[in-house]
C-alpha positions as CSV (number, residue, x, y, z in Angstrom):
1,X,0.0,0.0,0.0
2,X,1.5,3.1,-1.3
3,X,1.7,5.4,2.2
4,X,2.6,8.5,0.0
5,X,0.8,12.0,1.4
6,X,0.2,14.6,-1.6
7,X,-0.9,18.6,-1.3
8,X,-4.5,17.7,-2.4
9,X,-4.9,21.2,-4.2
10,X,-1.8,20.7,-6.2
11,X,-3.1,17.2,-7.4
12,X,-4.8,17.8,-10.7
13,X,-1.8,20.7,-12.0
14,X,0.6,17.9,-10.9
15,X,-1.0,14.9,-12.5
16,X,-2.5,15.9,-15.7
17,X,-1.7,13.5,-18.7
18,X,1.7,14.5,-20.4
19,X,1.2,14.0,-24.4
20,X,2.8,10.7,-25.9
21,X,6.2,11.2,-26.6
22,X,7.4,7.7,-27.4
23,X,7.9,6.5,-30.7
24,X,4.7,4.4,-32.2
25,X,7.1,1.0,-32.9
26,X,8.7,1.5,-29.2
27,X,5.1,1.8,-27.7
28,X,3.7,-1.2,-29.6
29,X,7.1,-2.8,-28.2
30,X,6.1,-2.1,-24.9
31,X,3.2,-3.3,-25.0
32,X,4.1,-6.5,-26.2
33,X,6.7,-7.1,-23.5
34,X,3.8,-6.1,-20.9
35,X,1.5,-8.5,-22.2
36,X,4.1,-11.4,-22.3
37,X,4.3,-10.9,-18.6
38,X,1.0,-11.0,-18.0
39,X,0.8,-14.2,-20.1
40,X,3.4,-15.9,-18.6
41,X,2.5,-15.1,-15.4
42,X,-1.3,-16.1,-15.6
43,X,0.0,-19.7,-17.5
44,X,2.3,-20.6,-15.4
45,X,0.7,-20.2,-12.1
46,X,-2.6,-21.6,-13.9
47,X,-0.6,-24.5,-14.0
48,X,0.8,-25.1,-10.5
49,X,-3.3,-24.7,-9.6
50,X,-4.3,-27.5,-12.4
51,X,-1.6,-29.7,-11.0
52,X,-2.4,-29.6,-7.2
53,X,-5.7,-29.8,-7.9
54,X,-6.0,-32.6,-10.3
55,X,-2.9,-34.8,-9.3
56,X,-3.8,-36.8,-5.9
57,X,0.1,-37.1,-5.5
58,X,0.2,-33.3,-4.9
59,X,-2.5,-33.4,-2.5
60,X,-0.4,-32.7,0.1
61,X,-0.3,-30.2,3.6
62,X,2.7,-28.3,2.1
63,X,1.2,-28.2,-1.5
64,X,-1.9,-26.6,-0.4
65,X,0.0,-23.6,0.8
66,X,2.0,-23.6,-2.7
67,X,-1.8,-23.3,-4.1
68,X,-2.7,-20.8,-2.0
69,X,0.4,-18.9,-3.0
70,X,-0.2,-19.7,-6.9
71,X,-4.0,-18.5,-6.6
72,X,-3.2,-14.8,-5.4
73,X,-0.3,-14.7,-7.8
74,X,-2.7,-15.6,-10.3
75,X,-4.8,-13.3,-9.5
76,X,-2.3,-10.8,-9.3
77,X,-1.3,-11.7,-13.0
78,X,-4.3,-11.1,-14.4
79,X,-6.1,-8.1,-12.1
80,X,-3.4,-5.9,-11.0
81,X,-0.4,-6.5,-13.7
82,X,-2.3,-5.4,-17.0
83,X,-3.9,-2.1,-15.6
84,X,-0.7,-1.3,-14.3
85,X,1.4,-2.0,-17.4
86,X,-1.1,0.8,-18.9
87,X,-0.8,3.3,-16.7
88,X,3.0,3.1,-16.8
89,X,3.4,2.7,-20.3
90,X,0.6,5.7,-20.9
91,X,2.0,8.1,-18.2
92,X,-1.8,8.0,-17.3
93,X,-5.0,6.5,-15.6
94,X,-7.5,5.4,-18.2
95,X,-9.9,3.2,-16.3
96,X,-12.0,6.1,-14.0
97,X,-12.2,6.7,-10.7
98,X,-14.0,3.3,-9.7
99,X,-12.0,1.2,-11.5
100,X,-9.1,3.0,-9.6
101,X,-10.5,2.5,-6.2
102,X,-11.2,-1.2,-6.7
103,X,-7.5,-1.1,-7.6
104,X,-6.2,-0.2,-5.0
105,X,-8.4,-2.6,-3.1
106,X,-7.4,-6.0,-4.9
107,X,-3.6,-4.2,-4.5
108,X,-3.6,-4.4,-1.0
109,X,-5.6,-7.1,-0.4
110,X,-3.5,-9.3,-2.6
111,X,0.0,-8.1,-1.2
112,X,-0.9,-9.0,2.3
113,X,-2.1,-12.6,1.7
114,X,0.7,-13.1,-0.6
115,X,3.4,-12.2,2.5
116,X,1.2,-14.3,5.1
117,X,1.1,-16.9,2.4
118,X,4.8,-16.5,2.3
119,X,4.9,-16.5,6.5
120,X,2.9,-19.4,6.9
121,X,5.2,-21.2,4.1
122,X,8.3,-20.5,6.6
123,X,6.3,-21.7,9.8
124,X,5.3,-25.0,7.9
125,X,8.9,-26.1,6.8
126,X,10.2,-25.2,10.3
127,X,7.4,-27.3,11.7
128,X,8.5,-29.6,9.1
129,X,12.3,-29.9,9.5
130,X,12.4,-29.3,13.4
131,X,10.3,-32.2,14.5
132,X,9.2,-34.4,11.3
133,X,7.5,-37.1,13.4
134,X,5.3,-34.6,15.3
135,X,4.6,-32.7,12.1
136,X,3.3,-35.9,9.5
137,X,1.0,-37.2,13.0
138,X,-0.7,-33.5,12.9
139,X,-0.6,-31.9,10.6
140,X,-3.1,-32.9,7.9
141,X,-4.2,-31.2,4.2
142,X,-7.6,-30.1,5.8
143,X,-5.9,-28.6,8.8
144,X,-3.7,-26.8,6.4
145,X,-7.2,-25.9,4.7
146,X,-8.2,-24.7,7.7
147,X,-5.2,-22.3,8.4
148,X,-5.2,-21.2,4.8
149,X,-9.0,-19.8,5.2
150,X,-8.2,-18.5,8.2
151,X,-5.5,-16.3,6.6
152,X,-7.7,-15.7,4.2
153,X,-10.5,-14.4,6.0
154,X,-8.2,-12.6,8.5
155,X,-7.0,-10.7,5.6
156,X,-10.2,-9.7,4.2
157,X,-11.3,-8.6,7.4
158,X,-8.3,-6.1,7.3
159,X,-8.3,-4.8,4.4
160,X,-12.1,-3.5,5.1
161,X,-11.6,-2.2,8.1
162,X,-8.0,-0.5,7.0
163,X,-10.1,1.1,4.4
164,X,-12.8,2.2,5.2
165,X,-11.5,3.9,8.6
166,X,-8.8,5.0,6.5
167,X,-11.3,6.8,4.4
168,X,-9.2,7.2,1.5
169,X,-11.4,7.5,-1.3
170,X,-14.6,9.0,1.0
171,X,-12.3,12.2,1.2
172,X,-9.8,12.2,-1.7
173,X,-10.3,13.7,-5.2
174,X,-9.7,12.1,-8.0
175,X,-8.3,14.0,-11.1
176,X,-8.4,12.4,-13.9
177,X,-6.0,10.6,-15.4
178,X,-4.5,10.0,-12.1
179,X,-5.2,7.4,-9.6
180,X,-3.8,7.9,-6.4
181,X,-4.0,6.5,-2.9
182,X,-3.7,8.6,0.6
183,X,-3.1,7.1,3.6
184,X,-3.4,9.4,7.1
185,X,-0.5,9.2,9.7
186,X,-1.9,6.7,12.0
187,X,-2.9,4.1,9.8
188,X,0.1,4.5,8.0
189,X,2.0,2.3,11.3
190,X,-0.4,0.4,11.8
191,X,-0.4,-1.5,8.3
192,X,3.7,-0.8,8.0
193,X,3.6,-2.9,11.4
194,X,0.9,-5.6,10.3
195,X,1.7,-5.7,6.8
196,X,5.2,-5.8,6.6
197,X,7.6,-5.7,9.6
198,X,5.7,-8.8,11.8
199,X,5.2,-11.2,9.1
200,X,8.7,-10.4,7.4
201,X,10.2,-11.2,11.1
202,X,8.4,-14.3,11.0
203,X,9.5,-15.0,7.6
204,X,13.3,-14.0,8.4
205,X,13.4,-15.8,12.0
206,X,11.8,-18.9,11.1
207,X,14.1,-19.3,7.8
208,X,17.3,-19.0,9.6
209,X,16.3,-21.4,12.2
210,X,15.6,-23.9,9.1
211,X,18.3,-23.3,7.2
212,X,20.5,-24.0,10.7
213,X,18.3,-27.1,11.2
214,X,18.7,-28.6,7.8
215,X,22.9,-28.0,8.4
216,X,22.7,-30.5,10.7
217,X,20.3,-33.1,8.7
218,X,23.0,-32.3,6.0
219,X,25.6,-33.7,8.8
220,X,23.4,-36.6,10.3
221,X,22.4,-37.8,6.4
222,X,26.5,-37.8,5.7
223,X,27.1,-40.4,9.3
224,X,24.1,-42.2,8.4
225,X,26.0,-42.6,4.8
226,X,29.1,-43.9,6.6
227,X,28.1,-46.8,8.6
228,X,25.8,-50.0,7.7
229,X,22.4,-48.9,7.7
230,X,19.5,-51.0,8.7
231,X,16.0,-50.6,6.6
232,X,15.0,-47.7,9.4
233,X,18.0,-45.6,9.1
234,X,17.7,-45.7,4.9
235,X,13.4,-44.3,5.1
236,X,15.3,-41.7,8.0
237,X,17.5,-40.4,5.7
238,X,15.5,-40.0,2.6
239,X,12.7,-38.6,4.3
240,X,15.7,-36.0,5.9
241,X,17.0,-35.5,2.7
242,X,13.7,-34.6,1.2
243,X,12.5,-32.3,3.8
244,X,16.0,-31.1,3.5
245,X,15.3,-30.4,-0.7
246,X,11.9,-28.7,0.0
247,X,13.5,-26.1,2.2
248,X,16.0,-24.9,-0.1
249,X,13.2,-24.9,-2.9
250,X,11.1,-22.8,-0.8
251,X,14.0,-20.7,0.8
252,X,15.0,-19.4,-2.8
253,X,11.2,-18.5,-3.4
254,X,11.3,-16.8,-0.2
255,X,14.4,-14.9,-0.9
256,X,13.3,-13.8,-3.9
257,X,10.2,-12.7,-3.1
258,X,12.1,-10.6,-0.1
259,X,14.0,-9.2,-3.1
260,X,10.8,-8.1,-4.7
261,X,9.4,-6.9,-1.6
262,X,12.5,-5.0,-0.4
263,X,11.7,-1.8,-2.7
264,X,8.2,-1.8,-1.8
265,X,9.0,-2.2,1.9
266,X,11.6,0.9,1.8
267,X,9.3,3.1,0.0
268,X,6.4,2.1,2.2
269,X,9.0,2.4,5.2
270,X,10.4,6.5,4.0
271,X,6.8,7.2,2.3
272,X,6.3,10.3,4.6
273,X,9.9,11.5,4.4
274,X,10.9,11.8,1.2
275,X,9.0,13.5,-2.4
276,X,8.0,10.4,-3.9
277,X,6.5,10.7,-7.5
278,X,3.7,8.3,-9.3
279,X,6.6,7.1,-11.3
280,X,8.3,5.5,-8.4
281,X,4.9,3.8,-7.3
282,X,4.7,2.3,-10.1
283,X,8.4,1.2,-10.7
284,X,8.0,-0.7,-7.3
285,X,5.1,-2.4,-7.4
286,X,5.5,-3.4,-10.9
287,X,8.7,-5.3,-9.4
288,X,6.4,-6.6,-6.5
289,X,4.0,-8.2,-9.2
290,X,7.1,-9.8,-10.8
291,X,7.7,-11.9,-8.1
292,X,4.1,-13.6,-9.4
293,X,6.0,-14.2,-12.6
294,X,9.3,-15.7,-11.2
295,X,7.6,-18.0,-8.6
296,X,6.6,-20.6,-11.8
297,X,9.5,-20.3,-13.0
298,X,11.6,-21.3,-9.5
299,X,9.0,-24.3,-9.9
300,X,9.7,-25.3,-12.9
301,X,13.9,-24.8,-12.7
302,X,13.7,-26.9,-9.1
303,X,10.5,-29.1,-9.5
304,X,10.5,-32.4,-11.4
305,X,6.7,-32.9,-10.5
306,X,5.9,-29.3,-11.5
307,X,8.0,-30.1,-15.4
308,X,5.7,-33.5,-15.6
309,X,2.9,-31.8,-14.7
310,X,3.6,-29.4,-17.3
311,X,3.9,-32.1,-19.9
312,X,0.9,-34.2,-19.0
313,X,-1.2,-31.2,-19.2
314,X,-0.3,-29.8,-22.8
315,X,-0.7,-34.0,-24.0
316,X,-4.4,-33.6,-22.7
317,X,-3.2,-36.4,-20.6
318,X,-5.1,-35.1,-17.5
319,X,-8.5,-35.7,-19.4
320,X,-8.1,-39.3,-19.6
321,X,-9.9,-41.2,-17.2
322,X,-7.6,-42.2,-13.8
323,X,-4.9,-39.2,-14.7
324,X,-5.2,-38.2,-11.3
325,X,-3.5,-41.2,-9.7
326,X,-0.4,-40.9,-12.5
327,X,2.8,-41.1,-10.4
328,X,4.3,-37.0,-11.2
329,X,6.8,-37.5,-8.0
330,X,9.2,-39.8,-10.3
């Protein structure tokens, strides 16, 4: 949420529509790029949802959350990324003042559930890692259902009350060709404290403590390697070693959705003291939507199930009957 403050009765001088200056062929060009984004980011997540939900394989407490994630990125892809992508590329709002304030709604509703999303991810593989007994005894896909609509509804619940106490579109004007968002000094720390600094502490603690956890599961797996091992200590150490696997996968989608974040956090963080301009808004959230893009593609670089999937959907395998129960974890 952009926590920018403008001088109200400056607003229409300072954001009327400059007249296009870029070449025809260039603007075409950007345009193109813009909508291969958009594409890509919408098709690849689209797959990650067919494959969790269609494969029984994938039906898993960890891959729910990886659905959840895919689902908001999807929905970032193909709500937020193309107005966006205009408004940039046009130097100006074309949509109205409605279209602008359900924006700005899906915006912030959409970037919270994707960082709790992201939290919850890191609270799952510590669970995971730190006691993997305990973990596969409770927790179970539909309490992971449960926690996920929790999050869900939690957020929605925020983002309501956020704006309509806020009162950010009950008391701005909108000029047109502009679509801006104003956000009053006390709500302002609330949501950088709810929004960002808790759940990215969360994020940052809990991954540190894995990545120390899975240093020593990399030791144990190398002593278990060393000496005879019974049938026991082999399913031990391939059930450490794949625990092990998923928390690296999921610690490079974390970090680079940190790196994504990062701008967005800083200018969210120094909104009040510094002259931020609607060019810089939009530089840093179009890298925040980016992150949607990348996360399919981490999938697909690090995922053999996610590559098989991938396959057996463009072959129109999935429609044949029994597809579900195909073995993708090979």
């Amino acid at each position: 949420m952009n926590l920018t403050e403008f001088n109200q009765s400056d607003l229409c001088v300072h954001f009327s529509c400059p007249k296009r200056s870029v070449f025809p062929a260039f603007h075409v060009l950007l345009y193109v790029c813009s909508a291969a984004v958009v594409l890509l980011t919408v098709c690849g997540n689209l797959l990650i949802i067919i494959s969790v939900f269609h494969f029984k394989q994938l039906h898993t407490p960890s891959n729910m959350l990886v659905l959840s994630l895919a689902v908001s990125d999807f929905l970032v892809g193909a709500f937020l990324m193309p107005p966006m992508f205009s408004w940039t590329i046009e130097s100006c709002w074309i949509f109205g003042t409605l279209f602008c304030t359900i924006f700005w709604l899906i915006d912030g509703f959409l970037t919270i559930l994707s960082i709790y999303n992201i939290a919850l991810i890191a609270v799952d593989r510590y669970l995971a890692l730190s006691n993997p007994f305990l973990y596969t005894n409770t927790v179970s896909r539909i309490n992971m259902c449960i926690v996920i609509n929790s999050n869900l509804i939690v957020c929605v619940v925020y983002n309501t009350v956020f704006y309509y106490f806020n009162g950010t579109f009950k008391s701005s004007a909108m000029c047109p060709g502009e679509c801006s968002f104003f956000l009053n000094e006390g709500w302002s720390v609330i949501d950088l404290t709810y929004a960002f600094i808790f759940p990215l502490s969360v994020i940052i603690t809990l991954y540190t403590q894995v990545f120390v956890i899975a240093k020593k599961h990399a030791t144990a797996i190398r002593e278990l390697n060393n000496n005879t091992r019974s049938k026991t200590q082999k399913i031990t150490s391939h059930s450490m070693k794949s625990e092990r696997k998923a928390a690296k996968v999921l610690g490079i989608l974390v970090s680079v959705f940190l790196l994504c974040l990062f701008p967005y956090f800083i200018f969210s963080l120094l909104g009040d003291n510094i002259e931020v301009q609607t060019e810089t808004t939009q530089k840093v959230l179009i890298i925040l939507y980016l992150n949607s893009m990348i996360n399919p593609i981490i999938y697909a670089l690090f995922y053999p199930w996610f590559r098989r999937c991938f396959k057996l959907i463009l072959t129109l395998r999935i429609l044949q009957s029994d597809s579900e129960l195909i073995n993708v974890l090979l």
